[in-house]
N, C-alpha and C positions, 0 to 999 in steps of 0.2 A: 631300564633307561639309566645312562650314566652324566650324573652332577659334576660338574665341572663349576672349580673353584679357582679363582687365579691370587699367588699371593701380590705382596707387595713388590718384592724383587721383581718378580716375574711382570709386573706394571708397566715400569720402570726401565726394565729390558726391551720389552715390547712394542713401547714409543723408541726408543732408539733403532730397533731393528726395524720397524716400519716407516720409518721419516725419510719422506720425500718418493717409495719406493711402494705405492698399489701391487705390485704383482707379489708380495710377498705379504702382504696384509692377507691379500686373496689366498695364497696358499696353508697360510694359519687357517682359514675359515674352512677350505678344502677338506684337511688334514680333521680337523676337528670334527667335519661333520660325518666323515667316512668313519673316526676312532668311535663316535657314537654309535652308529648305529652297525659298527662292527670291528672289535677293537685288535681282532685278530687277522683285519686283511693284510694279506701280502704286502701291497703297496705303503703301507705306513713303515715296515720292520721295524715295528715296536721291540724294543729288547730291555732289559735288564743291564743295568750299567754292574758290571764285575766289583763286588766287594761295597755295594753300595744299596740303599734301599731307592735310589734313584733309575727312574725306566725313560727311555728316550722314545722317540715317533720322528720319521724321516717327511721334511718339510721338500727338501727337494736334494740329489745329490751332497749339496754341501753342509745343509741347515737341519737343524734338529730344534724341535720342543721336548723340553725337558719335564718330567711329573713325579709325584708321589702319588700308590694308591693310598687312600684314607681309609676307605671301607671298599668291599666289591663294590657297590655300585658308585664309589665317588674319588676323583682326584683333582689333585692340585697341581695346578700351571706354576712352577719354579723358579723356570728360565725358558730362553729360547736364542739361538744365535749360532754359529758355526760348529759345524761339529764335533770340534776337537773340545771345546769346552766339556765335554765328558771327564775331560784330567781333573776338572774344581768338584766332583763329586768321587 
C-alpha cells in the first residue's frame, strides 16, 4: 500500500487549482486512486522529471501532479497544475 503525504506547497496549489472547478478535484481523486493501487498504469504516465528527483502523474492531457518518492511505499504531493511546470523542478 502506498502513503501519500501532501506537503505544504502542494496545499496551497491545490485550493488554487481546484477553486470553483469539481471536475478537476474529481480527477486528482481519480489519478490518486488508480496510482495507489497501481502506480505503473499506463493511464497515469507517471515519469521521472529529467535531471530531477521530481516524478510527475498525468491528471488529464494538460495537468500533472507532481511527487517525491520518500520511501517505496510512500510519497509526497509537491504540486499540481499545468504541465509545463515541470521547468520549476
Amino acid at each position: 500500500m502506498i502513503i501519500i503525504v501532501r506537503s505544504k506547497r502542494f496545499e496551497g496549489e491545490y485550493k488554487k487549482f481546484v477553486k470553483h472547478n469539481l471536475p478537476r478535484a474529481e480527477s486528482i481523486i481519480k489519478a490518486l486512486t488508480l496510482f495507489v493501487s497501481n502506480p505503473q498504469h499506463p493511464s497515469l504516465n507517471v515519469e521521472k522529471l529529467k535531471g530531477s528527483n521530481t516524478w510527475s502523474m498525468r491528471l488529464s492531457e494538460s495537468n500533472r501532479l507532481f511527487f517525491l518518492w520518500i520511501n517505496k511505499a510512500t510519497i509526497i504531493l509537491v504540486d499540481v497544475g499545468a504541465h509545463d511546470r515541470y521547468n520549476d523542478y
